[in-house]
N, C-alpha and C positions, 0 to 999 in steps of 0.2 A: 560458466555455471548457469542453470536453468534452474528457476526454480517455480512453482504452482503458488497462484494467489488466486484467492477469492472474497467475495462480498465485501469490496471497497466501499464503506463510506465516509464522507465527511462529518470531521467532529468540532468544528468551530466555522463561525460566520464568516473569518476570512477565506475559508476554504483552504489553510496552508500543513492540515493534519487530516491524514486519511487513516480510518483501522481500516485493519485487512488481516485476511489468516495467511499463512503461510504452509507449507504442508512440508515438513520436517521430516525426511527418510529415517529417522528412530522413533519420535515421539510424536508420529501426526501432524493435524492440521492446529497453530498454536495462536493465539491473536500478534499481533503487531502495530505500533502504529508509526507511522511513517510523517517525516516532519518536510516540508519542502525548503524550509529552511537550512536543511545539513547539505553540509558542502562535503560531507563524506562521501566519494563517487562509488566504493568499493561494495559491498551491500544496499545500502540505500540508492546506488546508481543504478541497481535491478530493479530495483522495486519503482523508482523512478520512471524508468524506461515501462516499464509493463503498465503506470500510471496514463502515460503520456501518449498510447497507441490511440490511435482515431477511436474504432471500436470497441474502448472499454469505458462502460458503463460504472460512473461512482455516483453513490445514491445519494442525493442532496441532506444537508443538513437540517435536524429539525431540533427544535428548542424544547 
């Protein structure tokens, strides 16, 4: 399964919550947030992986 993410940012000071949209082949691009905490590999193990590439940029948290 492939799926499109965009505009990862972090939402708390530990860095352990990213939003991100995800692009939904019925309903568009939908928000998400993604927990590094879940030990769920199956969905959150995409999103995971597309976190964790060298060249993706997640925009720092701000208060």
């Amino acid at each position: 399964m492939k799926i499109e993410i965009k505009k990862p940012k972090f939402t708390n000071k530990k860095e352990t919550q990213v939003d991100v949209e995800l692009n939904h082949p019925e309903f568009g691009w939908i928000p998400y947030t993604f927990h590094y905490e879940t030990k769920d590999e199956s969905f959150d193990g995409l999103v995971r992986e597309y976190l964790n590439k060298k060249d993706t940029l997640i925009e720092a948290f701000k208060e």
